[in-house]
GUMIGU-221358 format. One record per residue (C-alpha): x, y negated, z negated. Coordinates in steps of 0.05 Angstrom, whole numbers, plus 5000, padded with zeros to 4 digits. Layout:
REM residues N
XYZ/...
//
This chain:
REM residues 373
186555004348/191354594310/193154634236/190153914227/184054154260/183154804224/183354504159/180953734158/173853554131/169753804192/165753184198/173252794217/175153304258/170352904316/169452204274/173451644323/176551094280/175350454270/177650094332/180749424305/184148934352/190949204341/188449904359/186549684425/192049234430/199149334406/202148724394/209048894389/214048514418/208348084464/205847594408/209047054447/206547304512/199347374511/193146974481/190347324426/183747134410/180147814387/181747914320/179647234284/186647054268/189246284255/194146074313/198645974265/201945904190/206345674144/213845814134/215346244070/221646414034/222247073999/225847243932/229147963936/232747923869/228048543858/226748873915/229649453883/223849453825/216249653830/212749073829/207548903782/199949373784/196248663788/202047943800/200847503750/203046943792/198047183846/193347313804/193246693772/194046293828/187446593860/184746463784/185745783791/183245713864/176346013851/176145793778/174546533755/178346893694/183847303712/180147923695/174447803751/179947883804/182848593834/188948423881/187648863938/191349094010/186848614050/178548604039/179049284065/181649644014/176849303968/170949704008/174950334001/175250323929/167150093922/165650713963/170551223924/168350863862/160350953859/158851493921/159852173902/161852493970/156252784005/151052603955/151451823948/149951314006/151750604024/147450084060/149049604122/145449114156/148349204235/150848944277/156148784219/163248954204/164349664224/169349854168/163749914118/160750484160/168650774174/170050814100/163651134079/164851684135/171851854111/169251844045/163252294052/157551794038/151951664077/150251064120/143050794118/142150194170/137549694167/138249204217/138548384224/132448124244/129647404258/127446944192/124046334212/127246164263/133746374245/137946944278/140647564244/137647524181/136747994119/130748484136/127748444059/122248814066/126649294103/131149334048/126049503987/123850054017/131850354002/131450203923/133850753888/137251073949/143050603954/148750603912/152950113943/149449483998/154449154035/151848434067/156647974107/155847254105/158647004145/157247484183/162747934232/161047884290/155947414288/158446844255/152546724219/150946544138/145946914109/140946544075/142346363994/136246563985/136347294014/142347433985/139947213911/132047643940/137348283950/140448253882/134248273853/131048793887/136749303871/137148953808/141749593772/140350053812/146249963863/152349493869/151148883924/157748693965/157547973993/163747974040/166247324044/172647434093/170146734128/168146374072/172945794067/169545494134/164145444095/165645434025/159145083992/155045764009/159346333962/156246763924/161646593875/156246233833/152646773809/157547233789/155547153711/147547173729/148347893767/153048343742/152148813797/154948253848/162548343884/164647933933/170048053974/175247543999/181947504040/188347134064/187147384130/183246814160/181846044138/189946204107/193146444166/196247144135/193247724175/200448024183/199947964098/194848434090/192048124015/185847973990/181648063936/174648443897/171447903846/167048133796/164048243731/171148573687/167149223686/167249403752/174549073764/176449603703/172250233746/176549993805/182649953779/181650643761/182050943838/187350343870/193950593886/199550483831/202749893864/197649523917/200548903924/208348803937/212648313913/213347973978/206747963992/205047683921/210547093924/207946894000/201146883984/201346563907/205146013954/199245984001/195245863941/200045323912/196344453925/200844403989/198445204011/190744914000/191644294034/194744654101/188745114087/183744524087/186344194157/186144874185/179244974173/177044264192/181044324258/177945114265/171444814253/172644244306/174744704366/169545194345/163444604362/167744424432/167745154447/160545254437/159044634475/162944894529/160045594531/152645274528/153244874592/155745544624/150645834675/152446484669/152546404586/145246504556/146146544492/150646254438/150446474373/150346044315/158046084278/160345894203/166346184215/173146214261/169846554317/163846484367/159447064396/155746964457/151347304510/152147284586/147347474636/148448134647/153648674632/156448604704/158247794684/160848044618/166048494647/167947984690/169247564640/172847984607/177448324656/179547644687/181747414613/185448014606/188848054662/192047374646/193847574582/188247324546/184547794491/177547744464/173148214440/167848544467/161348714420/156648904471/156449684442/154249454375/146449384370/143048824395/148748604416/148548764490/152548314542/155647984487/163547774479/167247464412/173146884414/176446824363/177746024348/185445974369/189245274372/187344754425/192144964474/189245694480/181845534482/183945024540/187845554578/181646114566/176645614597/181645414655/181446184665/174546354661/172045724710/177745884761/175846544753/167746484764/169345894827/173346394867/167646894855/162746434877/166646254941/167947004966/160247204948/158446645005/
//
């Protein structure tokens, strides 16, 4: 038995990570060579210059040119706003913040964004699922009654909207129905890593009404600064204070601050804007597209920079996939998460790409067709 072995937290000793799209593929030196459409990046971003007149310096705990800059973009005081190493780390610190380790448990509503679940593991906490369900009509929806029968269980609920991987908003109205059946009892996450594709619908709003309300945010998408790694926790100063308690000494770096205040900047906003509108463009072709398919039976609604969909059976999804891949072309597949079976995520890339990816899959699906007779 190895030393890491012997002594680790026995529960991580068998625990498999999270599995992001970098995990499974390395991008290394193939950016350039190969389609990548799995991870909900943009296809592309701005140039930045860098200042290293003081490179040699820790940088600030919290930028105030970052931090002001995101001030002014959401039109919350400075103190609402932790700086954080992408949305992620702002779930880390929730978890370490109100779960005592094996005594405290979070909530999720699957299929959703598996770092919630990863976090609370290495943490200690415990998971308590309740599932999406249909409401009226509308796919993967809060469970409400679901979730009252968890008051007083919960310390931390994490809801997605819109949702990863299904694309989905969750309704206004659910959202507001969750923070008042915790009420104080437990701190309610809104993570809104897609929300600039469909801005009207943050939570933002009611920040002042429930003080128990975070939502989380990120450069990663609608700005085109994955490789950034910056986002941010907004809430009530309280909990910003608790946070800021358990962050690491320097989060942020200066680079990382002067790229991303620039992002932020009228001309950053305005790239930002066309993005989305052109995102939101190829994401309606694309669904179009994948509607008219025979072997596609299922196309899930999307307010964000990626579409989920359901083929046939699991014998047409692997298809699917394996012929993208073996032209270079990466999606993901989300058929292990529940009821999600036969179902595959593309990420919206530029015009070019989603051209190339349905070149591939018709090709692909004809020659099929022609050996099977």
């Amino acid at each position: 038995m190895s030393i890491a072995n012997k002594l680790a937290r026995e529960e991580l000793v068998e625990m498999v990570p999270y599995q992001s799209a970098r995990r499974l593929y390395a991008g290394g030196s193939e950016f350039s060579s190969k389609i990548w459409l799995n991870a909900n990046e943009a296809s592309g971003s701005g140039s930045y210059q860098v200042n290293s007149d003081c490179i040699n310096r820790y940088p600030d705990f919290q930028p105030d040119n970052l931090i002001n800059a995101y001030s002014k973009y959401t039109g919350l005081e400075n103190t609402n706003i932790l700086a954080t190493r992408g949305a992620d780390e702002g779930i880390e610190l929730l978890i370490r913040a109100f779960c005592k380790a094996y005594q405290d448990s979070i909530l999720i509503c699957p299929p959703t964004y598996g770092m919630y679940a990863i976090s609370a593991e290495n943490h200690g906490a415990d998971i308590v699922k309740v599932p999406l369900i249909e409401v009226d009509g509308l796919n993967c929806q809060l469970d409400l009654e679901g979730l009252s029968t968890q008051v007083g269980k919960i310390k931390v609920v994490f809801l997605c909207s819109p949702g990863n991987p299904t694309g989905n908003l969750l309704t206004e109205h659910s959202i507001k129905a969750v923070l008042d059946i915790f009420g104080n009892s437990a701190i309610v996450v809104v993570d809104e890593a897609y929300i600039e594709f469909s801005p009207e619908n943050t939570a933002l709003k009611w920040l002042n009404e429930y003080p128990q309300l975070v939502v989380l945010r990120t450069l990663s998408k609608a700005f085109a600064l994955a490789g950034l790694r910056c986002g941010f926790t907004l809430a009530n100063p309280d909990i910003i204070e608790m946070l800021s308690k358990v962050i690491a000494p320097y989060p942020i770096s200066a680079p990382v601050a002067e790229i991303a205040s620039s992002a932020l900047s009228p001309v950053g906003l305005e790239q930002v804007s066309i993005r989305v509108q052109e995102t939101n463009s190829l994401r309606e072709q694309l669904s179009k597209w994948l509607i008219e398919q025979f072997w596609c039976v299922d196309v899930f609604k999307s307010d964000a920079n990626f579409i989920l969909f359901k083929t046939v059976d699991s014998q047409t999804k692997s298809f699917i996939f394996s012929c993208l891949e073996q032209q270079g072309i990466l999606i993901r597949d989300q058929s292990k998460q529940i009821q999600l079976e036969n179902c595959l995520r593309i990420s919206i890339g530029s015009e070019q790409e989603l051209s190339i990816l349905k070149q591939t899959i018709a090709q692909a699906i004809a020659t099929q067709l022609k050996e099977e007779k």
